[in-house]
N, C-alpha and C positions, 0 to 999 in steps of 0.2 A: 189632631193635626199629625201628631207622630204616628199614628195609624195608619192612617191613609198614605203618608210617606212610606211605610211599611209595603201597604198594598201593594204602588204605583212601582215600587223601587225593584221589586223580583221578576215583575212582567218584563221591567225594559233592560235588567239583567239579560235576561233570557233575550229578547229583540237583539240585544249587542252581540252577543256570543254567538247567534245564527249568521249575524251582517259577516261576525269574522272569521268563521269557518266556510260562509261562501265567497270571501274574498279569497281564504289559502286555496280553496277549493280549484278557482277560476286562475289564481297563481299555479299552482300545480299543475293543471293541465294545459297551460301555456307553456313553459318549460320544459315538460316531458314531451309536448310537441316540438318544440324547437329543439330539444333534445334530439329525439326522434330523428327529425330530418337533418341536422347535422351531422349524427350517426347513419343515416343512408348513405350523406354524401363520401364521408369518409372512407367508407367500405367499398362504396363505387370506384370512389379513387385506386383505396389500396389494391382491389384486385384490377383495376386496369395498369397499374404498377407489376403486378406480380403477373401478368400477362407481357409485359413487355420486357421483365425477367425473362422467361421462358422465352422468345422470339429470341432475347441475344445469347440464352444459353446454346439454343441450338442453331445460330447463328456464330458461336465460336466452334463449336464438335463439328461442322464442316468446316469451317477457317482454318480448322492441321488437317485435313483433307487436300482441301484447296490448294493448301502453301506447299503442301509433300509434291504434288503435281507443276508446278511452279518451275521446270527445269532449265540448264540454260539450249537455246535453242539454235545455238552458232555452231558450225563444224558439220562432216559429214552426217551423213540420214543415220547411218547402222550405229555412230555414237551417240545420237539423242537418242534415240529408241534405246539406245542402252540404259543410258541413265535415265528413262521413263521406267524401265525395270526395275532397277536400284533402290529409285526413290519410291514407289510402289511397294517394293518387298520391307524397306526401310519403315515405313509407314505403318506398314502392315505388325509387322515385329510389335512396334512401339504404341499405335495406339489400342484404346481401350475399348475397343469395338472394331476390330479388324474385317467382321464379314459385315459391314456396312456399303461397301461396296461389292455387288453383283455382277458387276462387266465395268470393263475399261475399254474402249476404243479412242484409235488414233482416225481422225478422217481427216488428208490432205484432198481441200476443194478445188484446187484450181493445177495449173500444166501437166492434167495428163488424158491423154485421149479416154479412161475412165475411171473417174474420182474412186481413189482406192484408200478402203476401209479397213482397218486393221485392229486386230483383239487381242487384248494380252490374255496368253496366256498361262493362270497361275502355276500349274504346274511344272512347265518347260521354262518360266521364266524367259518367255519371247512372245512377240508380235506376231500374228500370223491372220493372213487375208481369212477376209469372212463376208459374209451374205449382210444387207441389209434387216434387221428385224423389221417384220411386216408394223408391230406397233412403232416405229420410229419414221415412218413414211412423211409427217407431216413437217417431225422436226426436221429432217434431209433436207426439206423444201424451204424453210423456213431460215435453215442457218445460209443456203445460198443467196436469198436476199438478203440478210445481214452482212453475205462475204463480199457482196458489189458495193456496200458501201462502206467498207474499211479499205484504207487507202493504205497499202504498206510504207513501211517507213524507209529511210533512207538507206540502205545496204550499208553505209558509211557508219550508222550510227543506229543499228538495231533497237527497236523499242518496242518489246511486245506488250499488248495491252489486258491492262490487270484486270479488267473486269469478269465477273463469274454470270452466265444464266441461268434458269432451271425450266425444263418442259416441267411440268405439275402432271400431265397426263402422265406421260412415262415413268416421271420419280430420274430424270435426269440432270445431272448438271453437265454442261455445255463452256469450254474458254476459250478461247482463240487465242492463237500463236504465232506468228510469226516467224518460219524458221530460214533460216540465211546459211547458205551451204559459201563458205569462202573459197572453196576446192571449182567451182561453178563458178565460170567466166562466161562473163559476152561483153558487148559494145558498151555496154552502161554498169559494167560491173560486177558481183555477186547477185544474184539471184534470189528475193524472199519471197515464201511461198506462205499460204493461208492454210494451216492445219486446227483443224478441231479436237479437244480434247472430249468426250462424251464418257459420262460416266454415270451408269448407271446405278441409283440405290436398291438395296436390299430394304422392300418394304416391312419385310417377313422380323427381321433384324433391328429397324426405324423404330416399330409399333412394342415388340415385345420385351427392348431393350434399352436402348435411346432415349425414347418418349418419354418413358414412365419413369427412368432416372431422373431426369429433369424437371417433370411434373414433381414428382418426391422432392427434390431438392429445392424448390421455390413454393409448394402446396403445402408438404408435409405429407406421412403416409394417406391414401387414400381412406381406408376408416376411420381415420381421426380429423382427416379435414373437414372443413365446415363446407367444402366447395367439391361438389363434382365437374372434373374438368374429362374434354374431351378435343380430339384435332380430328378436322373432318377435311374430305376435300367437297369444296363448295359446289353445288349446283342449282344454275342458275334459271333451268330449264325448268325445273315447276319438279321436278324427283328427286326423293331421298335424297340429301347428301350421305356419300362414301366416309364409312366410319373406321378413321385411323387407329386409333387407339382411344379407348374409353376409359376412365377411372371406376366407372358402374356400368352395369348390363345395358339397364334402363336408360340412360343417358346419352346423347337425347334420344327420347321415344319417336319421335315427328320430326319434319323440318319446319316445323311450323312451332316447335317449341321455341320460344325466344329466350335466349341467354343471357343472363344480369351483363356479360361482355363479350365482349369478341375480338379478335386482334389477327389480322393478315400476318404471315411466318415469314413472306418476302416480299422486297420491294420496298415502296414508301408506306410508314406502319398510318394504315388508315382502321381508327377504332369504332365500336360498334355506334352506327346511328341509327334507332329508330327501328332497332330490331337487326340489322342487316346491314352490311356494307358492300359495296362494289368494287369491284378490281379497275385499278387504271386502264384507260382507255387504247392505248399503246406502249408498244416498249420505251423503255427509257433506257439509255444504253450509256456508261458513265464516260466521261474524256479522259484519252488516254495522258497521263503525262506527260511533261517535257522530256523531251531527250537527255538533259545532263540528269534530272531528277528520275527518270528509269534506269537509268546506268549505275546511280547513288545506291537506288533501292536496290537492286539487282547486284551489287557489289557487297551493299550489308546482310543482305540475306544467309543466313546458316547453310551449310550443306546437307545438315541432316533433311531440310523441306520440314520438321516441326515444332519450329519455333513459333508460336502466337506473338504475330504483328500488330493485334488488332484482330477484330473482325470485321470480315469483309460485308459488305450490302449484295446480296445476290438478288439479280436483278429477272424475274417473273417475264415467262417468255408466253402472250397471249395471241391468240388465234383470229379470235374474235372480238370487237371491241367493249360488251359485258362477257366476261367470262370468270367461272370461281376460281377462287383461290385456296390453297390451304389453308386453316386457320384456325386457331385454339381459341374454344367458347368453354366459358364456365356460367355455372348455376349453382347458386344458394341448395344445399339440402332440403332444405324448408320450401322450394319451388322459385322464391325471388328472394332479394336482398330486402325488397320491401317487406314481402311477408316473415320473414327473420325479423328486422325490424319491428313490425306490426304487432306481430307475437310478443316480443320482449317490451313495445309500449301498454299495450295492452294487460299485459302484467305488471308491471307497474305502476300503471295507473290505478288497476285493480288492489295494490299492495298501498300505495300512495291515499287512496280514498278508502280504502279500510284501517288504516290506522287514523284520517281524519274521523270515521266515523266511530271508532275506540273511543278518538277525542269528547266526539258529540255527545254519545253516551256517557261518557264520564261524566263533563261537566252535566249534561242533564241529569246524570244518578247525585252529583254531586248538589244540584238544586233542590231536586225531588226532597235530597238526604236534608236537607235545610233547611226546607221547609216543614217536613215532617219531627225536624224536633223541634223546629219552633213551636210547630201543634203541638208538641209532644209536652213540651215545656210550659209552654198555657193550659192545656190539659190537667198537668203537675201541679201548677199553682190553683186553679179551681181543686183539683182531688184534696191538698192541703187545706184549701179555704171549708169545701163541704166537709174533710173531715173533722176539721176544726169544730166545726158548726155541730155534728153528729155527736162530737168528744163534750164538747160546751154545757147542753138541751140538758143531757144525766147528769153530768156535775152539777149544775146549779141545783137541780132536784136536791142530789143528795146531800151539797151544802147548805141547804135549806132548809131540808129537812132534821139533818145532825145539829146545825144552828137552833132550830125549832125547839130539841131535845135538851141540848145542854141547857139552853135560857129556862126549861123548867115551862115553858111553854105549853109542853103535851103532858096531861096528867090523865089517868087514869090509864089502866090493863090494855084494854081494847085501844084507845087511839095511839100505844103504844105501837101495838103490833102493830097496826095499818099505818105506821110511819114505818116500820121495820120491813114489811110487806113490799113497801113504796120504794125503801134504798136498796132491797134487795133487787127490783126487777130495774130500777137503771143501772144500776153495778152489773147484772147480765148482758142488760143491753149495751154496756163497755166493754164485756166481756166477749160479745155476739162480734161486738164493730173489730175487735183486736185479733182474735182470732181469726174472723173475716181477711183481716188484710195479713197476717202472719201467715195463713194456707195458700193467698194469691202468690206471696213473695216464694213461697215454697216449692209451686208449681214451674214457677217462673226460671228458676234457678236448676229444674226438675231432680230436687233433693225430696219431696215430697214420696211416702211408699204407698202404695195400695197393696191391699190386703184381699184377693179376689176368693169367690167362694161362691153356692149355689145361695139365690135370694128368690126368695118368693116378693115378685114384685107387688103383691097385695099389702104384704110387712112394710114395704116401704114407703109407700103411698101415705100411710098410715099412719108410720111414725115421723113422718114429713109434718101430716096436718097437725099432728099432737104435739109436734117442737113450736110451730108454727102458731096454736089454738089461743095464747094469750095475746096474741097482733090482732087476729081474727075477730075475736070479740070484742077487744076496745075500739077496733075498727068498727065494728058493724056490720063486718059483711059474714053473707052466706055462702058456706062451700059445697058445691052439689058433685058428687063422686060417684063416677061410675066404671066400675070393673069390669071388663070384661070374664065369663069363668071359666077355670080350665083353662088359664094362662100359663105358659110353661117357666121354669126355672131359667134363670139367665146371673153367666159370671160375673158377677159387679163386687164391689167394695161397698160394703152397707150402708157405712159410715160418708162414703163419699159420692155415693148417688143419692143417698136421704139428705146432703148438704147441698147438691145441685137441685134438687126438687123445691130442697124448703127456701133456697136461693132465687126461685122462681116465683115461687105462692107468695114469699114478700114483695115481689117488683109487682105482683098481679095487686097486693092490695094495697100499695104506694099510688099507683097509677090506674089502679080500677075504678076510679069517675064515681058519682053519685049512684046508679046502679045499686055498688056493692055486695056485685056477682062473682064467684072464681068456681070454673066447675073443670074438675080433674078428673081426666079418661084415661083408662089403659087396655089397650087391645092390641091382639094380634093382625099384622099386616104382610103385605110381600113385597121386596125389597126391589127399586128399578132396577138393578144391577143383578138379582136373582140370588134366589135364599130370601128367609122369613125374618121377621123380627121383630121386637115390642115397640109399642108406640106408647109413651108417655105425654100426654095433653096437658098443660096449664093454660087456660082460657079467663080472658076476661072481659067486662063490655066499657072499658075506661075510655082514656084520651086516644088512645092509639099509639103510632107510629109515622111519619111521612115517609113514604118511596123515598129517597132522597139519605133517607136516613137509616134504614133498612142495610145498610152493609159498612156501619161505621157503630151499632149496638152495640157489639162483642168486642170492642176495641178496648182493652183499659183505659180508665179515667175519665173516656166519652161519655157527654151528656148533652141529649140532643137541647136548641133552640128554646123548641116549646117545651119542657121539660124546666129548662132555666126559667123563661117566663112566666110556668106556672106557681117557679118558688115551690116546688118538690126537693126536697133536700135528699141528696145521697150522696156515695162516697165513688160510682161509676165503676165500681170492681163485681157488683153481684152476677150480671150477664159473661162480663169475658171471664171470671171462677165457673161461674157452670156450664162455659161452652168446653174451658179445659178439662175441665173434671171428666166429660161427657166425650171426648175424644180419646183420654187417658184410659180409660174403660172399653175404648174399641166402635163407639158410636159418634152419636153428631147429635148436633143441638142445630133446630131451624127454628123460624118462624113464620108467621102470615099475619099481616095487621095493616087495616084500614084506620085510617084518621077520622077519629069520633065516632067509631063504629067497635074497638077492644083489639084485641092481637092475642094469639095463640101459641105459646112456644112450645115444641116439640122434641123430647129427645127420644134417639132412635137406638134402640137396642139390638145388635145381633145375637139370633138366635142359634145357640150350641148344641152339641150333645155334651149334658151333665150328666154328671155318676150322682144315683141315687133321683134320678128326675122322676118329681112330680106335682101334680096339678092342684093349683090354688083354687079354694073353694070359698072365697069371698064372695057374697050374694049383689046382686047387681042394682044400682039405681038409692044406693047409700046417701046419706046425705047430712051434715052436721053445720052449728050455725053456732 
């Protein structure tokens, strides 16, 4: 019963410990996926965050632009333009990118037979009449339907309107002003007129200076960020988008590369869907405020023009009803957020299921390990029972026989000796079993020394059978020997290859069957592996060996099945002593054996070059009994 519980108990060990390494398994990769995707979303977030950083960073670096421009616009013409000078040059001094602005112009749209354009400029610190630029044709067109529907304010109560535009085509911003000459009488009072502020950027300046500040300052340097960012201007017409400033050469390569984000620079922030977003459909143009609430602002206002109020919403001037916009797209190094992502689940899942399977291995090394000493240990106790048994068989002999002796029992010369004869050969044979198991434990420990030198492997054969010749005979069996001649000299230990031989000729006639046949060959062969070497044969025609049992021989303390059931006594140390002996020495020990048909054990000797080599002249086809 306790056996079979034995059995049953390590198999369903082993079932349990699989159920629970595929449960962590199926845990783990639940988690690293839900892992996984809540670190996608995360990331998505943080850079559509760190995108909309960058829109108000550079949503305020125009905002002390804006505000420097901001003048008050009451009093004669030649004292606004003055203080449009002032506040310009002010500006200029003071911010941190001074040639960000390319051109300034003043454009008064409306009472004069024709609308006059005016250019600061920098050097002379004045305004002076100038030509339309051929690229600004559209916005000219464009600001005068915008100036038919602004209603000026009341003369009484000046309120110019604070909103900012921007062409994208050009790189312009665009304010309107209202300026009210009090010097200027008619029937209805002072006179306000509709002037455009136009200013144009420095793309040259935007791209190589501006940009990449603010990228850096919300990114981080561009080789250490995880993100290549880049501001394009959009097009929507199926061409390249215009590439503003890039953080990488590469980046993007195509318009058709889709960006983990995307974010519109003006306007209402519309972020990326679906690869791509679209620009508002028309202008949106903000309400001006109330009269006492422009008078407020405009009264708390600094004189310098750059003090940050806020920043302002610059409101995207389109042409067409899809048309692109500016807009800052970034990309994962890695190509996506996903594949970032992907990569780092991927590797830990791989890091995750390799130390499960550390796990698996353990515990299975740790069963294997369990099971094998339990063998081990049953093994142990058979090896103590047979030796027991081996130690027992001589003792009683020779208490038996000393008992025999004292009692006065054996009289006479002769029956003297052949009892003396009788305790001497099982006191060998204790002395055979002791020695036996003190050279295993020797080997084992590899405190054992060999003693290598040239042997003529005929000598050994020889004094094998001659150690071996009083088993031989009381057995009954015949030993048929055959030499090969002109066998070459080989480095062995004498002593410890004639104890591997004579280790073999006893298991041949333990187990050599009714028969009681042992015939011992030695010839030269060639080695699979290449190079020569001697072949030592112990053959015999006994029980055999099963397949099955064929690679558990050489194992100390092993004793096969049918071996037990024939009630063969041994001690299970003479095969695994001769196979170490026989590897000690620089060879191998095999076998070959059919069940009920004998078995062949073979040790194989490499052939050297010896000083002093020469050839054994043992005659062939010898034979003793």
């Amino acid at each position: 019963m306790r056996s079979s519980w034995e059995n049953l108990r390590w198999p369903g060990l082993a079932i349990g410990l699989v159920v629970v390494l595929g449960l962590l398994a199926w845990l783990q990769y639940r988690s690293s996926r839900q892992i996984s995707d809540a670190t996608t979303q995360q990331m998505r977030a943080s850079l559509q965050g760190a995108l909309m950083d960058f829109r108000q960073g550079l949503e305020r670096e125009l905002t002390l632009l804006c505000r420097a421009w901001e003048a008050d616009s009451t009093g004669p013409r030649s004292i606004v333009l003055q203080e449009y000078v002032n506040r310009s040059e002010r500006w200029r001094r003071a911010a941190a990118h001074p040639d960000l602005v390319a051109d300034a112009f003043l454009w008064r749209a409306v009472d004069t037979p024709q609308p006059q354009l005016l250019r600061l400029n920098s050097n002379h610190n004045s305004f002076e009449e100038a030509a339309w630029p051929p690229e600004f044709a559209r916005l000219r067109h464009r600001l005068l339907e915008i100036g038919r529907d602004l209603n000026p304010p009341a003369t009484t109560s000046p309120r110019p309107p604070l909103f900012w535009l921007i062409d994208q085509n050009v790189g312009a911003l665009v304010h309107p002003v209202f300026e009210v000459n009090q010097s200027a009488h008619s029937k209805k009072g002072p006179r306000a007129n509709l002037t455009w502020i136009v200013l144009r950027l420095n793309r040259e300046a935007l791209a190589n200076h501006v940009l990449p500040e603010i990228v850096q300052r919300y990114f981080g340097v561009p080789d250490q960020s995880a993100y290549d960012v880049a501001v394009i201007a959009q097009n929507v017409n199926g061409a390249d988008d215009t590439v503003m400033y890039s953080s990488d050469t590469e980046f993007p390569a195509h318009s058709n590369m889709w960006p983990d984000a995307a974010l519109n620079l003006f306007g209402r922030p519309v972020p990326l869907i679906k690869g791509r977003h679209s620009a508002p459909a028309r202008l949106v143009v903000p309400q001006s405020p109330a009269p006492s609430e422009a008078a407020s602002e405009r009264s708390a206002q600094p004189p310098s023009g750059l003090h940050d109020e806020g920043a302002l919403r610059i409101e995207p001037i389109h042409y067409r009803s899809a048309e692109g916009d500016w807009e800052i797209i970034a990309r994962h190094h890695k190509g996506s957020v996903e594949a970032a992502v992907s990569s780092s689940y991927h590797r830990n899942l791989a890091i995750n299921f390799g130390v499960l399977l550390v796990l698996a291995t353990t515990m299975g090394m740790i069963i294997a390990a369990s099971q094998r000493a339990r063998r081990l240990a049953q093994l142990q106790m058979d090896f103590v029972a047979s030796v027991s048994h081996e130690l027992r068989t001589p003792l009683t002999g020779i208490v038996s026989a000393a008992e025999n002796i004292s009692d006065g029992v054996v009289d006479g010369k002769e029956r003297v000796a052949r009892y003396g004869s009788a305790i001497m050969g099982q006191a060998r044979q204790l002395t055979d079993l002791v020695e036996q198991i003190l050279l295993f434990s020797a080997t084992q420990k590899n405190r054992h020394r060999y003693h290598f030198k040239a042997v003529d492997v005929a000598d050994v054969v020889t004094a094998s059978i001659s150690n071996s010749a009083t088993l031989i005979r009381s057995s009954g069996f015949t030993v048929e020997q055959q030499i090969e001649p002109d066998l070459p000299l080989v480095m062995v230990d004498f002593a410890a290859l004639s104890q591997c031989l004579q280790n073999l000729i006893d298991n041949a006639v333990k187990y050599g069957g009714v028969n009681r046949w042992i015939g011992v060959r030695a010839r030269r062969a060639e080695r699979p592996y290449g190079g020569r070497e001697v072949r030592i044969t112990v053959e015999d025609k006994g029980i055999g060996i099963a397949r099955a049992d064929l690679k558990k021989i050489f194992s100390p303390f092993y004793r096969s099945p049918a071996v037990t059931a024939e009630q063969i006594h041994g001690s299970g140390l003479g095969l695994a002593l001769a196979k170490t002996i026989a590897e000690a020495m620089g060879g191998s020990l095999t076998v070959e054996s059919t069940p009920q048909r004998g078995s062949a054990f073979t040790i194989h000797l490499p052939i050297k070059d010896v000083p002093g080599d020469h050839l054994s002249s043992t005659p062939q086809g010898k034979s003793i009994s």
